[in-house]
C-alpha positions as CSV (number, residue, x, y, z in Angstrom):
1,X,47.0,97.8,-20.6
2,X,47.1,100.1,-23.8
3,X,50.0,102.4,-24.2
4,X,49.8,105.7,-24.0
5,X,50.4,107.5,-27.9
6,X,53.2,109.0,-28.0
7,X,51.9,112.8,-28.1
8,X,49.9,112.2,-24.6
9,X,53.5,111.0,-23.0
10,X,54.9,114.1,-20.9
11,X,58.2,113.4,-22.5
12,X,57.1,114.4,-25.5
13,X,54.7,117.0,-25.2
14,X,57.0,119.7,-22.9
15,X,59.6,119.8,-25.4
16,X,57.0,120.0,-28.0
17,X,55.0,123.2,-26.4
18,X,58.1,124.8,-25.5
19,X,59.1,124.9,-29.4
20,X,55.5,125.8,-30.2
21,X,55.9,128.8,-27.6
22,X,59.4,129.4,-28.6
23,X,58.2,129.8,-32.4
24,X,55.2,132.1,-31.6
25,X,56.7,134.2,-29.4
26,X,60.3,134.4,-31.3
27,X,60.1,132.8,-34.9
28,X,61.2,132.4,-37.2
29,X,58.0,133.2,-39.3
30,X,57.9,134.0,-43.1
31,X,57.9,137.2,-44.1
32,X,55.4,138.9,-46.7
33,X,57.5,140.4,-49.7
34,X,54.3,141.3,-51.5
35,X,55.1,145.4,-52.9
36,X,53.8,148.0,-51.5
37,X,52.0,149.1,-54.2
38,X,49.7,146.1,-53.9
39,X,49.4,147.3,-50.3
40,X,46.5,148.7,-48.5
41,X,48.7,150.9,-46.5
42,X,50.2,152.3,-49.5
43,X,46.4,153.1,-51.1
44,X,44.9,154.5,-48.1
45,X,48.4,156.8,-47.7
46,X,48.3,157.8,-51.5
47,X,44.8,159.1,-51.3
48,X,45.2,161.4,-48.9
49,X,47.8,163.5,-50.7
50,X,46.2,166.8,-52.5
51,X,47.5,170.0,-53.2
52,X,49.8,171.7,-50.3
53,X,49.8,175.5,-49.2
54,X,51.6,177.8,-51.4
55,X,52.1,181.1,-51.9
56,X,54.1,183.0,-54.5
57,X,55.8,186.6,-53.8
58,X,58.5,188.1,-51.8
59,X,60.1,186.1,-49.1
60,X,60.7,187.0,-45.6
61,X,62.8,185.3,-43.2
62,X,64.1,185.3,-39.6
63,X,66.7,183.1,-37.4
64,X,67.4,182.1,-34.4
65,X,70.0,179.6,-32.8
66,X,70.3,178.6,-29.1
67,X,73.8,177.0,-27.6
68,X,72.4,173.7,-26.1
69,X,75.8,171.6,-25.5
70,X,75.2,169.6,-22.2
71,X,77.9,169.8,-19.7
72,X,80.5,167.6,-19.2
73,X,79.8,164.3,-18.0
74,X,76.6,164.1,-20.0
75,X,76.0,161.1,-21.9
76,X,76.7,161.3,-25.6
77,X,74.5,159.9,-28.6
78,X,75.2,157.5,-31.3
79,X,77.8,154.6,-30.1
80,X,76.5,151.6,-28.9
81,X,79.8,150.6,-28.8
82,X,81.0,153.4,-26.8
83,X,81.9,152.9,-22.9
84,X,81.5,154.6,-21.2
85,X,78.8,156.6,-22.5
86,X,80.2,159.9,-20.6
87,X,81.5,162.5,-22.3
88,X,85.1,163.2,-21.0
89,X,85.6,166.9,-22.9
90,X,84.6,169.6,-25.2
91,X,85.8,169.8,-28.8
92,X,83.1,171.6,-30.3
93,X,79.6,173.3,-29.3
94,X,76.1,172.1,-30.2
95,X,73.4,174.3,-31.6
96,X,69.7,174.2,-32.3
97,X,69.6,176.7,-35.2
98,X,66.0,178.0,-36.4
99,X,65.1,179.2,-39.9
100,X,61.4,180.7,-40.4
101,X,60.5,181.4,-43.8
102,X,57.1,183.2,-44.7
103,X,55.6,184.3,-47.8
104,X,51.9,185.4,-47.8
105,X,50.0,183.0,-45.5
106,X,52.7,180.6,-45.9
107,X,55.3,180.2,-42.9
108,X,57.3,177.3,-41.5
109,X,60.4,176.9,-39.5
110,X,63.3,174.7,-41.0
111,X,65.6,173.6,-37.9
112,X,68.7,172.0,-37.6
113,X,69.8,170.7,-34.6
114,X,73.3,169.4,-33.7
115,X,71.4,165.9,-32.7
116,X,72.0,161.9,-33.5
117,X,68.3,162.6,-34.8
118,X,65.1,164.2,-33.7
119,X,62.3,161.7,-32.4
120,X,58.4,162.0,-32.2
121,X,58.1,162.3,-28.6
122,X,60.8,165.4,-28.5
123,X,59.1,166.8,-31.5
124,X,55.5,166.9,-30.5
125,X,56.9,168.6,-26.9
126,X,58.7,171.5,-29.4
127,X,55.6,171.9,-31.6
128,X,53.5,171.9,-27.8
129,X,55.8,174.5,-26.4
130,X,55.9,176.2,-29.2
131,X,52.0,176.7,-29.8
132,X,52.6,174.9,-33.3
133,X,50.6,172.0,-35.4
134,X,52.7,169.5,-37.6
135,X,54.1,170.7,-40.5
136,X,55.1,174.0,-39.1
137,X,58.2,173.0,-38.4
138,X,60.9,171.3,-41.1
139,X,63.2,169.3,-38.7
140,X,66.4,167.9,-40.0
141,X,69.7,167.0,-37.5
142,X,73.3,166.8,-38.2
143,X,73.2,163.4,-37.0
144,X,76.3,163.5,-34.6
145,X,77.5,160.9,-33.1
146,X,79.2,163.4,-30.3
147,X,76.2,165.4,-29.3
148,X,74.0,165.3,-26.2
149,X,71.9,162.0,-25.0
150,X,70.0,160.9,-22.8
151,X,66.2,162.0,-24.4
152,X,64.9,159.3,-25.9
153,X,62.8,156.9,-24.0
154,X,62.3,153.8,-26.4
155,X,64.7,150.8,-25.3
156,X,65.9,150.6,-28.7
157,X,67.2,154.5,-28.6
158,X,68.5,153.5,-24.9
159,X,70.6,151.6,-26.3
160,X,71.9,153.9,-28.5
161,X,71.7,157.2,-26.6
162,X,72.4,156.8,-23.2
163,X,70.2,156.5,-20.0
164,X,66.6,158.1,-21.1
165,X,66.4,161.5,-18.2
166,X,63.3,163.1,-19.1
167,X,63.9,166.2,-17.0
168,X,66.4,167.0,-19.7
169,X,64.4,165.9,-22.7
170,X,62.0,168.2,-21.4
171,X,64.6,171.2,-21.2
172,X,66.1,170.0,-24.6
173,X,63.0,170.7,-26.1
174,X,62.2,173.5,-24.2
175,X,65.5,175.1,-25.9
176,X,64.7,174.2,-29.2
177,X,61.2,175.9,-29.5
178,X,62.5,178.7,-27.6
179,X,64.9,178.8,-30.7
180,X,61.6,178.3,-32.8
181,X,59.7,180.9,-31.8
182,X,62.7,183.5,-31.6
183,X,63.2,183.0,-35.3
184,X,59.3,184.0,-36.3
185,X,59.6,187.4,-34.3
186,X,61.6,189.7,-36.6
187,X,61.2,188.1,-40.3
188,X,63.5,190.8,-42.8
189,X,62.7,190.6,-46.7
190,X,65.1,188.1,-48.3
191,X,66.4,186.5,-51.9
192,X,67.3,183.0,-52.2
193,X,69.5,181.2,-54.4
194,X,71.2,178.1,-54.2
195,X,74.6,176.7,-54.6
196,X,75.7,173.1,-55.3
197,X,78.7,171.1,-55.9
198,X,79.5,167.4,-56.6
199,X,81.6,166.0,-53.9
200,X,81.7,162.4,-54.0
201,X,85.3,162.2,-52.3
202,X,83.8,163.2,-49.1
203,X,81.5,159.9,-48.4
204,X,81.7,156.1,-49.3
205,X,79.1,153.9,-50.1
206,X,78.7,151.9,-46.5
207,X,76.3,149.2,-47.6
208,X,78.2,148.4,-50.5
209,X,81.5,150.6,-51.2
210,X,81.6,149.7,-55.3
211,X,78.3,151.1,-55.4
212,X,77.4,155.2,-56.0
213,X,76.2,157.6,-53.4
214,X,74.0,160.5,-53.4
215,X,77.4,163.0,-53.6
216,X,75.2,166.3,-54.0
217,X,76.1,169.0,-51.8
218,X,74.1,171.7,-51.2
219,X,73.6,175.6,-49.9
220,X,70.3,176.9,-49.9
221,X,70.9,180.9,-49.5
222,X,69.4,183.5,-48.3
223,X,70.6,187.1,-48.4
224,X,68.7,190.4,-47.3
225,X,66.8,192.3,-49.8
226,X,68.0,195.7,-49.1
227,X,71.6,194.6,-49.3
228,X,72.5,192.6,-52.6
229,X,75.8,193.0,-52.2
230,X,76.7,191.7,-48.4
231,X,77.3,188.6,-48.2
232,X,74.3,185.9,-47.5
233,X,72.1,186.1,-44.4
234,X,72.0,182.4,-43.9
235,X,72.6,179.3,-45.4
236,X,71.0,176.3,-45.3
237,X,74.0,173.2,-46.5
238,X,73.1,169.3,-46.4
239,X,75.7,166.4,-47.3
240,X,74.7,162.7,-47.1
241,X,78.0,161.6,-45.3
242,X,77.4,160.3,-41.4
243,X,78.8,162.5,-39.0
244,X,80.6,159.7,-37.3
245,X,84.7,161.0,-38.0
246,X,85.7,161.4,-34.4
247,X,84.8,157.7,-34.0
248,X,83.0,155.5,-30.9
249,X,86.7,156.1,-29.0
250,X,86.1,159.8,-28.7
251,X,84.1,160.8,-25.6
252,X,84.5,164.6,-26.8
253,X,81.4,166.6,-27.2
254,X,81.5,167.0,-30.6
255,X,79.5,168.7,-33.9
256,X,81.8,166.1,-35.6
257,X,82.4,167.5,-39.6
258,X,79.1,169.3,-39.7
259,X,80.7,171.4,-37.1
260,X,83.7,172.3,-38.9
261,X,81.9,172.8,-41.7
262,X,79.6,175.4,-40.1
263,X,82.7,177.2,-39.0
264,X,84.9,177.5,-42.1
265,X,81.8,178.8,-44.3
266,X,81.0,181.6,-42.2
267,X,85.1,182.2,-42.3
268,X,85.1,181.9,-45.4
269,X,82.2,183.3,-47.3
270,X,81.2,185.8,-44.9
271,X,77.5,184.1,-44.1
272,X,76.4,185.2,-41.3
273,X,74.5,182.4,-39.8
274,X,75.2,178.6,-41.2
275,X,72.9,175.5,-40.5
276,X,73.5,171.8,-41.5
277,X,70.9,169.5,-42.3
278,X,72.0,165.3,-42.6
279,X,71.4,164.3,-46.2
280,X,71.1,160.5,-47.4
281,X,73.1,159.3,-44.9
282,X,71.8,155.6,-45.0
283,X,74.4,154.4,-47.1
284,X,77.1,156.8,-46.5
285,X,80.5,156.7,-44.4
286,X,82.5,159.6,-44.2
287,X,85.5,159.9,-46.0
288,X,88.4,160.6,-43.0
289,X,91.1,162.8,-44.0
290,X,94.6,162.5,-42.5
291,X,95.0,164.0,-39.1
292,X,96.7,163.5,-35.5
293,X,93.4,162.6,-34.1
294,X,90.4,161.6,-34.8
295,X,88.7,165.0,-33.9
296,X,90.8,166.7,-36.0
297,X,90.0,164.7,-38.7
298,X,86.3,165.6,-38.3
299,X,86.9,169.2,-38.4
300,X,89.2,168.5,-41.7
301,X,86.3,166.8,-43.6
302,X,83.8,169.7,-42.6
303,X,86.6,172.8,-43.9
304,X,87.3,170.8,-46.8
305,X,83.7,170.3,-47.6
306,X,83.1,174.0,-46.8
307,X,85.8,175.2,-49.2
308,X,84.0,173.1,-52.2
309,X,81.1,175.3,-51.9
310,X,83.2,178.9,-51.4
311,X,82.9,179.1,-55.4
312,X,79.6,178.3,-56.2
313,X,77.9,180.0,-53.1
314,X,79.9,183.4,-54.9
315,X,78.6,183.0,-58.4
316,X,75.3,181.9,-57.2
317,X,72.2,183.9,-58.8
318,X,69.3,185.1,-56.4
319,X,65.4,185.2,-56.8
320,X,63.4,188.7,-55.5
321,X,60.2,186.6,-55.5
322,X,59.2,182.7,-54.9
323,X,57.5,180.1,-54.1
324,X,56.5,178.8,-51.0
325,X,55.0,175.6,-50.6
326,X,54.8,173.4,-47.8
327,X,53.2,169.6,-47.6
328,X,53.2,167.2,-44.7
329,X,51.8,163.9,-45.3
330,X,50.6,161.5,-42.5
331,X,51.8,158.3,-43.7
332,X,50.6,154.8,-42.5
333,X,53.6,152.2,-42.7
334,X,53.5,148.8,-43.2
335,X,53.4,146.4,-40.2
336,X,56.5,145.9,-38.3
337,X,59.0,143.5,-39.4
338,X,62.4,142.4,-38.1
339,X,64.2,140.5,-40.5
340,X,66.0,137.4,-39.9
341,X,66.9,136.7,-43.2
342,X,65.2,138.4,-46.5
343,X,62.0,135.5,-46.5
344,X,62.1,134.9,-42.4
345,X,61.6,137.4,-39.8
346,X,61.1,137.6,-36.2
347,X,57.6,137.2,-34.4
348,X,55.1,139.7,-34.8
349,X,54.5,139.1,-31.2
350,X,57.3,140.2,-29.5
351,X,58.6,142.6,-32.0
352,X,54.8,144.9,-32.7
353,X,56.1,147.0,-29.6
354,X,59.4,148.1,-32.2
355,X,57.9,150.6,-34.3
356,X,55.1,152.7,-34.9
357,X,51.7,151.8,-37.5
358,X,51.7,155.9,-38.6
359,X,55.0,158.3,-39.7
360,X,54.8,161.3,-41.9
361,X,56.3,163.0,-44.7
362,X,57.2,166.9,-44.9
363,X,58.2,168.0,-48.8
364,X,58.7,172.0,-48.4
365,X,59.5,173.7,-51.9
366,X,61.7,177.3,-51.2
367,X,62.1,178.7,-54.6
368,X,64.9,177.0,-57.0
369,X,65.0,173.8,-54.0
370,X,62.9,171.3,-52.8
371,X,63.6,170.1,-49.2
372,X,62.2,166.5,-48.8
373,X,62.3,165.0,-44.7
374,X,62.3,161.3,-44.5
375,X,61.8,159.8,-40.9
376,X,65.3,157.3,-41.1
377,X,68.6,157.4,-42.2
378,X,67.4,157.8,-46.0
379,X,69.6,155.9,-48.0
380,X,71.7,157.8,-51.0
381,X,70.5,154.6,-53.9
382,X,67.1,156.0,-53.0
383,X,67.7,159.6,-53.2
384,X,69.5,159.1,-57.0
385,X,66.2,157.6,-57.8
386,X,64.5,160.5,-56.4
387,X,66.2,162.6,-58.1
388,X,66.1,161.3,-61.3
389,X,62.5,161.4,-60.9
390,X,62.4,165.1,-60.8
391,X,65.3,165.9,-62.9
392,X,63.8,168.8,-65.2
393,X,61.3,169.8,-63.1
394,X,63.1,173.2,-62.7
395,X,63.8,172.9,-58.9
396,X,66.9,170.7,-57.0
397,X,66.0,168.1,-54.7
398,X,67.5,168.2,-51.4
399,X,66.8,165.1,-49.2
400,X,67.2,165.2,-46.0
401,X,66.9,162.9,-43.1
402,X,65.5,163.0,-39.9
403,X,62.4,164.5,-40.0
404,X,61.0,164.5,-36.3
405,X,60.3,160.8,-36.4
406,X,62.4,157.6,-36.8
407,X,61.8,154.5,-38.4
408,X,65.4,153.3,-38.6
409,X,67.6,153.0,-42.1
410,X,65.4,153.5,-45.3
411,X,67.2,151.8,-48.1
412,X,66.5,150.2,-51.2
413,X,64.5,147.0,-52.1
414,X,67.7,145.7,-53.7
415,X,70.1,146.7,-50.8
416,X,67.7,144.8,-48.8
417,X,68.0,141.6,-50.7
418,X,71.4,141.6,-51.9
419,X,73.4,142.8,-48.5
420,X,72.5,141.3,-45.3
421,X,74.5,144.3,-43.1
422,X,73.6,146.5,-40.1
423,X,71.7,148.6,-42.1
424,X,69.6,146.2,-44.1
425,X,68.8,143.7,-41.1
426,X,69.4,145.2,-37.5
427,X,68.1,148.4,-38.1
428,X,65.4,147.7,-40.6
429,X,62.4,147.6,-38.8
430,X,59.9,147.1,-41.9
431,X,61.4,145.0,-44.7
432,X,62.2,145.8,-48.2
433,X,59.9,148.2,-49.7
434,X,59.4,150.8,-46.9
435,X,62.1,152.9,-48.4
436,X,60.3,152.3,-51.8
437,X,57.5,153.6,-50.3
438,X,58.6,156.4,-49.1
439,X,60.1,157.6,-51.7
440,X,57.0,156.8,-54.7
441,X,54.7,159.0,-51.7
442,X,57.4,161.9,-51.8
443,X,57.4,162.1,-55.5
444,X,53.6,162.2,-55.9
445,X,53.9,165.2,-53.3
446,X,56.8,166.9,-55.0
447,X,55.1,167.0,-58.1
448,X,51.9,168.4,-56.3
449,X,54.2,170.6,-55.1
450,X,55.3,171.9,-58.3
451,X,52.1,172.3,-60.2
């Protein structure tokens, strides 16, 4: 009797299937490096962008802020690493703080929220409760690592943020548009200038620590009209360093430095209300100062960063009348990719569930600045590039992170290549030239914005 070939033998074909399966549903499969401006994605995206509302003349303003630190007890935000996931104290309050700016038909709401970051699903409920559309609302976080968790929903942010409770996700954002529509009630005529200073001994590059970061800090200001010599009304300040000081040990409830920064500048300079929006914080560590404890090493960083702006914010020069400009950009992203290696990455199959096919981009111009939201941690290589870009355009650019959606660390093409880290393959979620991308799209808008 014939033999059986070999490929019909049971032997064989099991072990064989089971690598076919294992390959299909897990990979490795190559990756496509092809550049995003030989994308469809990137075409489709770039079309859509035309001029965005704008409207010149005196600005009015109002504000708003709302305690929302959880109670004790409450799981914290940001530690994967940290167990448990309770918090044990209280070192510092959280705030959503609300900013509406309006000039003509122009208005918009900048928030900054004492958050790891602001996803889609809690953003759409605070645009829902609030009776607002997208781009109504500029959202930025301070991106600590000791505020509430517990409201996000994806297993990814599970792991990150504690046990998803939508009951409080639904009060969470409850409390921030309830901060949201406070701040459009009374809007008071204001100036607005803006102070910056050069602090590069606050962060370290955290991808690759010979390399630069973004090391602008910034204070968008705001004082009233009818009294040019109080001090400021509000200020808006953003630094690219990660609010992680107080560390994955400390199971405080914490604004980490943000927070201490908030405090000392109101001390200090007299501002009445202070917000904090997370800069390019995808390649930047905070610099820790000495201290007893962690925590007080947090609140160190934020005075010390606070007292670097004391000068500037008091020679600062103010503008009667400006422009308001706001542009939000629905943006369709490449298809998801987890990396393996730069060339390799994970099945499409079992990793399409990771991410999103659409984000967005928000670019909102406020006189002398240019407030740009990514939806990451945008990285500080990308924001130099940015910047560059627009250097003598007549306006700073302020990029912030955090934008109401999340698409995990945006850094650069060469980053992703060159250093295989946390930040370039576990949290990368859509290979090398997404934060390219993002960042060409924003500059096309910020020039639209400043025709």
């Amino acid at each position: 009797m014939a033999r059986k070939p070999w490929y019909r033998k049971k032997r064989y074909v099991i072990p064989i299937l089971l690598v076919v399966l294992a390959v299909v549903a897990i990979g490795p499969w190559p990756a496509d490096n092809t550049p995003y401006a030989e994308a469809g994605y990137f075409a489709e995206t770039a079309a859509r962008i035309v001029p965005p509302s704008s409207a010149s003349g005196q600005l009015r303003a109002g504000y708003a802020e709302i305690d929302i630190t959880p109670p004790i007890g409450h799981q914290l935000a940001g530690f994967n690493s940290r167990d448990p996931f309770e918090s044990d104290s209280l070192l510092s309050r959280c705030f959503v703080r609300a900013l509406t700016l309006s000039v003509g038909e122009v208005e918009v709401t900048i928030l900054a929220v004492d958050l790891l970051l602001v996803n889609d699903p809690v953003a759409r409920a605070v645009l829902e409760k609030s009776g607002l559309k997208a781009g109504d609302v500029f959202f930025t976080a301070t991106h600590t690592h000791g505020g509430p968790g517990q409201w996000g929903g994806h297993p990814i942010e599970e792991i990150i943020i504690g046990d998803f409770d939508a009951a409080y996700a639904d009060r969470l954002a409850a409390d921030i548009a309830a901060a949201v529509t406070a701040s459009r009630k009374e809007l008071v005529p204001v100036e607005v200038g803006l102070a910056t200073a050069d602090a590069p001994d606050g962060q370290v590059n955290r991808i690759d620590p010979g390399r630069d970061t973004f090391n602008q800090l910034s204070a968008l200001l705001f004082r009233r009209a009818d009294a040019p010599d109080a001090p400021p009304l509000a200020a808006l300040v953003s630094y690219g360093a990660h609010a992680t000081v107080s560390g994955h040990r400390s199971n405080a409830i914490s604004a980490d430095y943000p927070g201490g920064l908030v405090d000392r500048l109101r001390e200090t300079t007299g501002t009445e209300h202070v917000m904090f929006a997370a800069g390019t914080v995808g390649d930047a560590s905070p610099q820790r100062p000495e201290a007893a404890t962690p925590e007080e090493s947090a609140v160190k960083l934020g005075e010390r960063l606070a007292d670097e702006l004391v000068e500037p914010i008091a020679s600062a020069g103010f503008q009667p009348n400006v422009t308001l400009a706001n542009d939000y950009l629905a943006v369709n992203l490449p298809e998801v990719r987890v990396p393996v290696t730069a060339d390799l990455r994970l099945s499409p199959v079992s990793t399409r569930w990771i991410g999103p096919e659409r984000s967005h981009l928000h670019v909102l111009r406020v006189g002398p600045a240019l407030l740009i939201g990514f939806p990451g941690d945008y990285a500080g290589q990308l924001g130099i590039r940015l910047a560059g870009e627009l250097a003598g355009s007549g306006v700073t650019a302020i990029p912030t992170s955090f934008n109401g959606d999340y698409l995990g660390y945006l850094v650069s093409n060469r980053d992703f290549y060159d250093a295989p880290k946390y930040e370039t393959r576990v949290m990368n979620f859509y290979g090398p030239w997404l934060g390219p991308y993002l960042n060409d799209l924003a500059g096309r808008m910020a020039r639209e914005t400043l025709q």
